[in-house]
C-alpha positions as CSV (number, residue, x, y, z in Angstrom):
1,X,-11.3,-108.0,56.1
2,X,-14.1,-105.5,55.1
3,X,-12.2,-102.8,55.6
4,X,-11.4,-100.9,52.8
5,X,-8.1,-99.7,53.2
6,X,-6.5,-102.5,55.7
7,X,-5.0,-105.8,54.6
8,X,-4.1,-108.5,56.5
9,X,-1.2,-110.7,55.8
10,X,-1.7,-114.1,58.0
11,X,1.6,-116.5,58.8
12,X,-0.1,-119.7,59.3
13,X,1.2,-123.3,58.9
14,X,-1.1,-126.5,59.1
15,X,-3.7,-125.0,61.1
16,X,-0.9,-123.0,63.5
17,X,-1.2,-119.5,63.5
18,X,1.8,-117.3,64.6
19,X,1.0,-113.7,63.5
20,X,-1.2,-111.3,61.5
21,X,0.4,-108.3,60.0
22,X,-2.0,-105.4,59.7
23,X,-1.1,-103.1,56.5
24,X,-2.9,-99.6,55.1
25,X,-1.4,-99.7,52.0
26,X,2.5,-101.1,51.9
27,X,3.2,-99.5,55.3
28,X,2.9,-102.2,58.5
29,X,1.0,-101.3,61.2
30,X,0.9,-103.7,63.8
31,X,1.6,-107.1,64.2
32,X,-0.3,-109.6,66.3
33,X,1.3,-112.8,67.5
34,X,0.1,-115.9,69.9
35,X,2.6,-115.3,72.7
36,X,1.9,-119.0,73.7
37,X,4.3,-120.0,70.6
38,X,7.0,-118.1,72.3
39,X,6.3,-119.0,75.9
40,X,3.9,-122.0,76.3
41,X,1.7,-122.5,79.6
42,X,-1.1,-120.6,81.0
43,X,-1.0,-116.9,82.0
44,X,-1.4,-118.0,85.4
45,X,1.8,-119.9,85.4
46,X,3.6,-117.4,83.8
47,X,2.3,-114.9,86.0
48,X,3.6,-116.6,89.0
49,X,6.8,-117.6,87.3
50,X,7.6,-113.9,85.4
51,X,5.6,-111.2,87.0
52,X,4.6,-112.2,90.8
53,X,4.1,-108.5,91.9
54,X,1.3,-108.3,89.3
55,X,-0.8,-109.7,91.0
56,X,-2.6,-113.2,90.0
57,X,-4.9,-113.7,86.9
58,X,-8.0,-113.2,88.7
59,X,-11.4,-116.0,88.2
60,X,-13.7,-115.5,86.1
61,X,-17.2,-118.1,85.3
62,X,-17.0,-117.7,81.4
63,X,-19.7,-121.2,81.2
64,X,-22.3,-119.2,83.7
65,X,-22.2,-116.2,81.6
66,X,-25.0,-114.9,79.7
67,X,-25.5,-112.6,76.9
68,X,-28.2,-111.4,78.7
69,X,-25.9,-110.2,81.6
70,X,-23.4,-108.3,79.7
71,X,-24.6,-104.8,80.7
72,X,-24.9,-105.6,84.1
73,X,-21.9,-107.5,84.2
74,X,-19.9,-104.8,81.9
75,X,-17.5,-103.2,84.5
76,X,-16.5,-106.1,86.1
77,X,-15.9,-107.8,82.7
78,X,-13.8,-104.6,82.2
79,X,-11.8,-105.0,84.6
80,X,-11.0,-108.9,84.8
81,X,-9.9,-108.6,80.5
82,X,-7.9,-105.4,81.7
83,X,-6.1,-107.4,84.3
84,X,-5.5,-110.5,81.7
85,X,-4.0,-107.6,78.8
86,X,-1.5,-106.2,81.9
87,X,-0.5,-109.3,82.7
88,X,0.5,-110.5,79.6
89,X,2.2,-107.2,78.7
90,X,4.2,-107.6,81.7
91,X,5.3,-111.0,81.4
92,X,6.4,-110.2,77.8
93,X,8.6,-107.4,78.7
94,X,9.7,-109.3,81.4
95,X,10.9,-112.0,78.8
96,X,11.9,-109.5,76.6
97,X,14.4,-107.8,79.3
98,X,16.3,-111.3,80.5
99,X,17.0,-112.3,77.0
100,X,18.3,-109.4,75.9
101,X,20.5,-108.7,79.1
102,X,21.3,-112.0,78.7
103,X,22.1,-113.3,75.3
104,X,21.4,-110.0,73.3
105,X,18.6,-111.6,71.5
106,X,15.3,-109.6,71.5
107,X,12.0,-111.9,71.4
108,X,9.7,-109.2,69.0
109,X,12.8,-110.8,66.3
110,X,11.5,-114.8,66.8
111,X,8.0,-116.3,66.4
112,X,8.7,-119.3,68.2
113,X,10.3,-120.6,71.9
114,X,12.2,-122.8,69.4
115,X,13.1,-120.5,66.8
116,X,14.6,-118.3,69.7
117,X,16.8,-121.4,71.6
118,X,18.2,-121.6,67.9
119,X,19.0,-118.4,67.6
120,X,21.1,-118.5,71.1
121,X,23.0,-121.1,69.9
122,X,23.6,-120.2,66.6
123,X,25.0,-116.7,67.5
124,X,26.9,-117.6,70.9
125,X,27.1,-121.7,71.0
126,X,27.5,-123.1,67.8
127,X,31.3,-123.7,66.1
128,X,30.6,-124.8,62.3
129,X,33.9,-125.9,61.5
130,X,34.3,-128.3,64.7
131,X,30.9,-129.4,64.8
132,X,28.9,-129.5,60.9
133,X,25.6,-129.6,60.9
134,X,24.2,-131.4,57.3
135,X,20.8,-129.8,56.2
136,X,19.8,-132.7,54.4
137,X,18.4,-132.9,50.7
138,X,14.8,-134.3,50.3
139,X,15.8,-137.8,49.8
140,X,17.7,-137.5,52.8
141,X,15.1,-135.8,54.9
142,X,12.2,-137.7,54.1
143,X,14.3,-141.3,54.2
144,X,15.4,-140.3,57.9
145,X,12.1,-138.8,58.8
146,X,11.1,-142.7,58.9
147,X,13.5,-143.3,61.6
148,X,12.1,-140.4,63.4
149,X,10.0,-141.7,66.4
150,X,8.8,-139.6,69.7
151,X,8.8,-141.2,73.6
152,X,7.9,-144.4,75.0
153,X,4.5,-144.1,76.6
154,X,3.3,-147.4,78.3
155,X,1.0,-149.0,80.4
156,X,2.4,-152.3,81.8
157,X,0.5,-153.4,85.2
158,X,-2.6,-151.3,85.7
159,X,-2.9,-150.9,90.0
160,X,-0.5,-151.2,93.0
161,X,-0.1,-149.7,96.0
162,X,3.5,-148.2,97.3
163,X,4.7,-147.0,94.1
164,X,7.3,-144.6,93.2
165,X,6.9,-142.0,90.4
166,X,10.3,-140.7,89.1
167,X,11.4,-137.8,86.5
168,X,14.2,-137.4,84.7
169,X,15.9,-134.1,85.2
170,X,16.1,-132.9,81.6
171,X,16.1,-135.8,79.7
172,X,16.3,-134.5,76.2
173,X,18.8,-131.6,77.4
174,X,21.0,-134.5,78.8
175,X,21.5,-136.5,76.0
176,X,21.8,-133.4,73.8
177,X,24.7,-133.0,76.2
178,X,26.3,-136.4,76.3
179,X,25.8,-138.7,73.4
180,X,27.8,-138.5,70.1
181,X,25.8,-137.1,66.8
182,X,25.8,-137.6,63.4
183,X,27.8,-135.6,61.4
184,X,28.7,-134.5,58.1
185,X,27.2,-135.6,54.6
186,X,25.9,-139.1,54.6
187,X,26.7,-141.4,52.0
188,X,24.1,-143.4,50.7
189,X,24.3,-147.2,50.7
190,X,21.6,-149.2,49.2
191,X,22.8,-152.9,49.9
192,X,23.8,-153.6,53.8
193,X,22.6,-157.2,53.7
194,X,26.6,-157.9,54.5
195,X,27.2,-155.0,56.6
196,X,28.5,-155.2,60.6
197,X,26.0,-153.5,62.3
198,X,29.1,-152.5,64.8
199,X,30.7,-150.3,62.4
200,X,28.1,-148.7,61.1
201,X,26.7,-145.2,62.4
202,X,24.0,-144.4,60.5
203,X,20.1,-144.2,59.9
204,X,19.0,-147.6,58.4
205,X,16.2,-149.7,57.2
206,X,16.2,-152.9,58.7
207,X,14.4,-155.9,59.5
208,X,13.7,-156.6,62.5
209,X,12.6,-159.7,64.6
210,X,11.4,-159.5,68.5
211,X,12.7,-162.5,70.6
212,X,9.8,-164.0,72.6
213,X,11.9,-163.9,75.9
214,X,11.6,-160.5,76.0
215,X,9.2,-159.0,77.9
216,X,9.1,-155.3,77.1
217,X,9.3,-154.2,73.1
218,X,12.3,-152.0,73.1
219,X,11.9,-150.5,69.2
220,X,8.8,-148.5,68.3
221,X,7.0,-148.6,65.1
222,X,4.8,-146.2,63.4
223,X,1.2,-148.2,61.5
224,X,-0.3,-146.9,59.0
225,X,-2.4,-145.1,60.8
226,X,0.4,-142.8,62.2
227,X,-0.2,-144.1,65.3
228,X,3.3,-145.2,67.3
229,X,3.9,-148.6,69.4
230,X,6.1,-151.0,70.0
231,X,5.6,-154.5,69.0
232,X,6.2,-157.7,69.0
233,X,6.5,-160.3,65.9
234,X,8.6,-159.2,62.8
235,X,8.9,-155.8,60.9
236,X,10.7,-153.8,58.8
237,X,11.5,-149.7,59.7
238,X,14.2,-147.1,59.5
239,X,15.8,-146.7,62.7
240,X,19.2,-145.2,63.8
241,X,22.1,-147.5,64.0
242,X,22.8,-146.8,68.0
243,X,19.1,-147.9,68.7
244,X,19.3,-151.4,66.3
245,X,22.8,-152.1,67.9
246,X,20.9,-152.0,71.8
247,X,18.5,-153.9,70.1
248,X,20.5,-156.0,69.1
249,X,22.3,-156.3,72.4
250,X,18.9,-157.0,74.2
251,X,18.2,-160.2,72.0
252,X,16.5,-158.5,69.0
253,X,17.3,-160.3,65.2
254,X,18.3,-157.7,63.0
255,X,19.4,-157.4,59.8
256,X,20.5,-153.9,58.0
257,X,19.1,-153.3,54.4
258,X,20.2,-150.0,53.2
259,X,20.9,-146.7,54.9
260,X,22.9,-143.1,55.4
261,X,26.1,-143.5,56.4
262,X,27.1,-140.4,58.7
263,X,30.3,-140.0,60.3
264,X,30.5,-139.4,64.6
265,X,31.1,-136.6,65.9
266,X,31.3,-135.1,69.6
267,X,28.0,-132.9,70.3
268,X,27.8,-129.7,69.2
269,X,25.7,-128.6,71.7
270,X,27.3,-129.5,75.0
271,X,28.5,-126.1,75.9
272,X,25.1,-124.5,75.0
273,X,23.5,-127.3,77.5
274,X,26.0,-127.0,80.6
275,X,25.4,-122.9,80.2
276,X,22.2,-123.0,80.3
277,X,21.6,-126.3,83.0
278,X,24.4,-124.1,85.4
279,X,22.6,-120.9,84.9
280,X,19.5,-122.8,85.9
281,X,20.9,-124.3,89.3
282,X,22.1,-120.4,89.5
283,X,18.9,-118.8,89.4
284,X,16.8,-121.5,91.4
285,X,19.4,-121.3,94.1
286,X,18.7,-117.1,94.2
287,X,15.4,-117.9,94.4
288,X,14.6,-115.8,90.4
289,X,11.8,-118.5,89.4
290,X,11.7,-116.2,86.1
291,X,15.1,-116.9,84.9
292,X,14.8,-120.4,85.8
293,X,11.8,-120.8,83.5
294,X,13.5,-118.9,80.7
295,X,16.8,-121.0,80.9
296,X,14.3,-124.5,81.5
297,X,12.5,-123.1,78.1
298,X,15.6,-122.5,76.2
299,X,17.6,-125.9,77.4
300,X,14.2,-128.0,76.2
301,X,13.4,-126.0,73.0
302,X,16.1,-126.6,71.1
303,X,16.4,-130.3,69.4
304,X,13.1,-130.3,68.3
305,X,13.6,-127.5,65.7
306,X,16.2,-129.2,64.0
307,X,13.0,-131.8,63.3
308,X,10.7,-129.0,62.0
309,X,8.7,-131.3,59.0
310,X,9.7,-129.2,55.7
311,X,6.3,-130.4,54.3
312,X,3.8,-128.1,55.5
313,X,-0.2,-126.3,54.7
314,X,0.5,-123.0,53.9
315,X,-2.4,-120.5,54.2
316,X,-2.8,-116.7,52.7
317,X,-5.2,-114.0,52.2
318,X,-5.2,-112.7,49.3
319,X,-6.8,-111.1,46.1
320,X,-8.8,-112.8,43.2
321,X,-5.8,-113.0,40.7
322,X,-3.3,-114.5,43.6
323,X,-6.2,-116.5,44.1
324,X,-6.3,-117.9,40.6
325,X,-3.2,-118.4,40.5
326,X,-2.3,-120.4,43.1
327,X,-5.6,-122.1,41.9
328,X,-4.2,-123.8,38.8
329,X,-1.2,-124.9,40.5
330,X,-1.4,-129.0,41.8
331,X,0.2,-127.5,45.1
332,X,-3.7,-125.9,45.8
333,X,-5.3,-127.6,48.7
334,X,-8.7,-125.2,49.5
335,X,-10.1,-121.8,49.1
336,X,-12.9,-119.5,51.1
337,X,-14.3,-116.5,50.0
338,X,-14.4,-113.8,52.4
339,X,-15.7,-110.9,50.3
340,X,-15.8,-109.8,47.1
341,X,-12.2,-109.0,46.9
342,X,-10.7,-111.6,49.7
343,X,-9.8,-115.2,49.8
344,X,-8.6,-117.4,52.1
345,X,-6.4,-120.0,50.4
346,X,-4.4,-122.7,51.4
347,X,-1.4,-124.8,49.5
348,X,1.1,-127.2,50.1
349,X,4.5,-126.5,50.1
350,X,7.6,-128.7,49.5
351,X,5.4,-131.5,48.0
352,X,6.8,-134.7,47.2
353,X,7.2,-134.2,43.8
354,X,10.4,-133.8,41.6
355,X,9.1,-130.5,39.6
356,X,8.8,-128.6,42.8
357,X,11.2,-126.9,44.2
358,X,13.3,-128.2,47.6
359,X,13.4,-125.4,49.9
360,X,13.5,-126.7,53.6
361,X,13.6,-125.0,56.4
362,X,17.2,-123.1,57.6
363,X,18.8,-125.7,60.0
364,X,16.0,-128.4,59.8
365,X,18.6,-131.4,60.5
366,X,15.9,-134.4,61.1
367,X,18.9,-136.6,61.8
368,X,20.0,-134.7,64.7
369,X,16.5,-134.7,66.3
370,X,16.1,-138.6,65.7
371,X,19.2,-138.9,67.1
372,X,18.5,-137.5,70.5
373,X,14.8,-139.2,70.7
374,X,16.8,-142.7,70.0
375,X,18.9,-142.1,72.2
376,X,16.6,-140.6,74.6
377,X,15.0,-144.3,74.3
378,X,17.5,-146.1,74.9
379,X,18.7,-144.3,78.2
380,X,15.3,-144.7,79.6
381,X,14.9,-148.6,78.8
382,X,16.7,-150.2,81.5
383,X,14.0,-148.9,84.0
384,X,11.3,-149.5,81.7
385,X,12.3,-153.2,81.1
386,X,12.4,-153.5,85.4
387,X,9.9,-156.0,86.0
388,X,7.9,-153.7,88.7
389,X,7.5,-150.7,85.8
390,X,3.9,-150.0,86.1
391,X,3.7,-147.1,84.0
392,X,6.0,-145.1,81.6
393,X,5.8,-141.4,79.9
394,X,9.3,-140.3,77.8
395,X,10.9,-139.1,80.7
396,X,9.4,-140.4,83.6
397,X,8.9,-144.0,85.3
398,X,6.3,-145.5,88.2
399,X,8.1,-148.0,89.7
400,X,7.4,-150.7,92.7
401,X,10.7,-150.8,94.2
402,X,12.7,-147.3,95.0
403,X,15.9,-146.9,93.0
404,X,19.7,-146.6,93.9
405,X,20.7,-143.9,95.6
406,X,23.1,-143.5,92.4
407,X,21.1,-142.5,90.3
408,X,19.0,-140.4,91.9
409,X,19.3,-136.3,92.2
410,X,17.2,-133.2,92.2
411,X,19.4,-131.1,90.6
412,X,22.0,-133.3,88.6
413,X,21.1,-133.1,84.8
414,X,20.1,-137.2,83.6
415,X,19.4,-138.3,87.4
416,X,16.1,-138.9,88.6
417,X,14.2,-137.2,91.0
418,X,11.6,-138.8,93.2
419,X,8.2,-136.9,92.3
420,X,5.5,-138.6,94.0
421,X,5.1,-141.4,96.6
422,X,2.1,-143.4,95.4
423,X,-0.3,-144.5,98.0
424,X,-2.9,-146.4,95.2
425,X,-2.4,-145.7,91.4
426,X,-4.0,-147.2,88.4
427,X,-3.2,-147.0,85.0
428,X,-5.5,-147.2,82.3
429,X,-3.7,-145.9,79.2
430,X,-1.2,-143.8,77.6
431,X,-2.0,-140.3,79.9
432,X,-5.3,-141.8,81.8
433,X,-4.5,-142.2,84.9
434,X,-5.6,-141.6,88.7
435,X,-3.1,-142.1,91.9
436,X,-3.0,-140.9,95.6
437,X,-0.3,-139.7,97.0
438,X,1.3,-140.7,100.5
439,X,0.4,-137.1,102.0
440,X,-2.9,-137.6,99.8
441,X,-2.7,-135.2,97.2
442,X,-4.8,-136.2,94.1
443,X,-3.5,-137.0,90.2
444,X,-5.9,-137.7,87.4
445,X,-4.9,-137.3,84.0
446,X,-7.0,-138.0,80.8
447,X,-7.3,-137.1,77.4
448,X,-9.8,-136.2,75.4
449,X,-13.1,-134.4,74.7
450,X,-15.0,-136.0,77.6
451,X,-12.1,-135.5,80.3
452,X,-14.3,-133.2,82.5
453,X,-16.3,-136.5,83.3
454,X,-13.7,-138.5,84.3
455,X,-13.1,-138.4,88.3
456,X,-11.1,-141.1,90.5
457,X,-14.5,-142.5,91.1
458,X,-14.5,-143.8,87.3
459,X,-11.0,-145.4,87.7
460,X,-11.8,-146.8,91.0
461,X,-14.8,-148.8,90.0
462,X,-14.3,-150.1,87.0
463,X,-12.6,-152.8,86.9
464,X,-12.3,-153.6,83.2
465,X,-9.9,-151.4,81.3
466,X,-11.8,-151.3,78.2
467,X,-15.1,-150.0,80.1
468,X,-16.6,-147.4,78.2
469,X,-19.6,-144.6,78.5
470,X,-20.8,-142.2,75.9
471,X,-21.3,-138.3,76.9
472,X,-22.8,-135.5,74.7
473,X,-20.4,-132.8,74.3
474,X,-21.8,-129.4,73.5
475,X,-19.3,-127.0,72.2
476,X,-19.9,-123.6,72.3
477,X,-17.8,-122.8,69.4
478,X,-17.0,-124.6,66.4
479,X,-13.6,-123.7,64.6
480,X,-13.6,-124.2,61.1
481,X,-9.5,-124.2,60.1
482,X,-9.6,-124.4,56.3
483,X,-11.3,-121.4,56.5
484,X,-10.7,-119.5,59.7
485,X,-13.6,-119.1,61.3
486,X,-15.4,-119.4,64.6
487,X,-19.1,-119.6,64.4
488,X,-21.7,-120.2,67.4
């Protein structure tokens, strides 16, 4: 930024950055971009998965390096970053190549894995005139957002031996696939009080009351705190009508207050999904693990865009008088200096607030996504409500007992596949967990700062679940997001 002829142009949204456009004068220079937008895991993974005859990332001990060493250490620090750039060159051109030969659609024209699934379907998928997709208005958008809850992530018995952890074969793809959407312009109705849940198909607040004989909450609710659960007692929430009718079904009181009204129609997405899911099969059958990652990107990429929050933190660099500017306007959330001549400023946009313009997203459709979450829910219920459920994460299930040999498959899209045989698990929490497998291959998943201190031991020996230790964490780095930096 000191610089005196560059200028950098940022693109970043709440905290996310996705490129930097380098400019000497009005001409563009370069532009940098976090490739893990576009194709999310670890350049080892995608090595493996993209470029194979590249050879593997390489090691090395970033915590046991000192500044002291970097002469000595200075060619083979060379060399490992070296590696690490080829690598990543090669697995985007790699990318690059299949979804051009394959869809015509060249990555360096999307940010995002989700922008680029959207642009696939849009240009080769999507029929407008069969299948309307409403881009809703703010009230629309920010009623149905309500309604708009993620997966069901639940402990329910917390050790057993002999258990059986299963996975959904594209869950979210599936019902994408299979189940009807809403469609069309929804009509507002404010008074449902009278209204036949049957016939409705909609997204509606409603209260709701959770029969005692019920052992596992079915409908989720979000607190105050943002945090989602699903409880038991009485409540009121926006929901989508498909999800209140299982309810319903399952024993649950409920009682429609006011709502969109959409009209049904068949999904618009079903060819996109069969494509895609077929191509998949294709390409794991020929044994090209870098197509099948592609296609598994593209199929589970998709619905969430539609759900992109239009309400976002905007942040720019720019000069003193765009500074002041954007300064005196009630959408101004912070500002750093830089330099004499730089700032770093941040600003809301689509606030909630009738003098400000809408402008959402193109195709942010919240309805769709909520749609295929609920429904997503709803599928996966049954084998969460079995009575030897120990443990359940959106899309998977740890069960006692094996399941039907009808419902089970490793390649069918919506079956379940049989991941691990569990010698011992235990389940803490939401994603903390430990288990041993039958051929004694080790699991342990935990979140959060002190993770690297967790081992089996810890699950193992403690036999109270809300046991806790305090570590000191010492970060090397601190990252300061309102004003993009990184300091020691």
């Amino acid at each position: 930024m000191h610089h005196s002829s560059l200028t950098l142009k940022p693109l970043m949204r709440n905290s996310r950055l996705y490129e930097i456009n380098v400019y000497s004068g009005k001409k563009l220079l370069f532009t940098c971009r976090d490739s893990l937008n576009l194709l999310p895991g670890t350049l080892t993974k995608l090595g493996e998965s993209l470029c194979p005859e590249l050879g593997g990332k390489g090691s090395f001990d970033h915590a046991k390096l000192e500044v002291r060493e970097l002469k000595d250490k200075k060619d083979e620090i060379h060399t490992y970053l070296k590696h690490d750039i080829l690598l990543l060159g090669g697995i985007m051109q790699k990318a690059q190549k299949l979804c051009w030969e394959q869809y015509s659609v060249d990555i360096e024209e999307v940010i995002t894995n989700s922008s680029l699934s959207l642009q696939i379907f849009r240009s080769l998928f999507y029929d407008a005139s069969s299948y309307p997709i409403h881009i809703p208005s703010r009230n629309d958008d920010k009623y149905i957002c309500r309604g708009y809850y993620g997966g069901h992530i639940d402990v329910y018995i917390r050790s057993g031996t002999d258990l059986y952890y299963y996975d959904v074969n594209s869950l979210y793809p599936f019902i994408m696939k299979s189940f009807l959407m809403p469609e069309g312009k929804p009509l507002w109705k404010g008074n449902l009080a009278n209204a036949d849940l049957s016939n409705l198909f909609s997204f509606i607040e409603a209260y709701v009351y959770y029969p005692v004989e019920i052992k596992r909450p079915f409908l989720p609710y979000r607190g105050k705190d943002k945090t989602l659960i699903f409880p038991t007692g009485e409540f009121v929430g926006v929901y989508y009508s498909e999800e209140l009718k299982y309810a319903k079904s399952l024993g649950y009181t409920v009682i429609p207050l006011s709502g969109y009204i959409f009209e049904e129609m068949k999904s618009p997405f079903k060819s996109y999904v069969s494509t895609l899911f077929e191509s998949r099969l294709q390409a794991k059958k020929e044994g090209n693990d870098a197509l099948s990652f592609v296609y598994k990107i593209l199929m589970n990429s998709l619905y969430g865009r539609f759900g992109i929050n239009p309400e976002s933190t905007l942040t720019e660099i720019c000069d003193f008088q765009r500074y002041r500017k954007l300064m005196q306007d009630p959408s101004f959330v912070s500002v750093y200096n830089i330099s004499k001549e730089n700032y770093i400023v941040s600003y809301s946009s689509n606030m909630d607030d009738e003098m400000y313009q809408w402008e959402p997203p193109k195709n942010s459709a919240v309805h769709i996504s909520a749609a295929i979450t609920a429904n997503a829910r709803i599928y996966m219920y049954p084998f969460i409500s079995r009575d030897d459920c120990y443990y359940t994460d959106t899309d998977s299930v740890v069960l006692g007992r094996p399941l039907p040999e009808e419902v089970l498959s490793s390649i069918e899209l919506g079956k379940f596949k049989l991941e691990d045989h569990i010698k011992e698990g235990i389940f803490y929490a939401p994603k903390s967990y430990w288990y041993c497998t039958e051929v004694d291959k080790e699991v342990l998943k935990f979140k959060g700062a002190a993770k690297s201190y967790v081992t089996k031991e810890w699950f193992q020996n403690k036999e109270d679940p809300t046991y806790s230790k305090d570590f000191e964490i010492e970060n090397l780095f601190t990252r300061d997001w309102a004003n993009l930096r990184v300091t020691l």
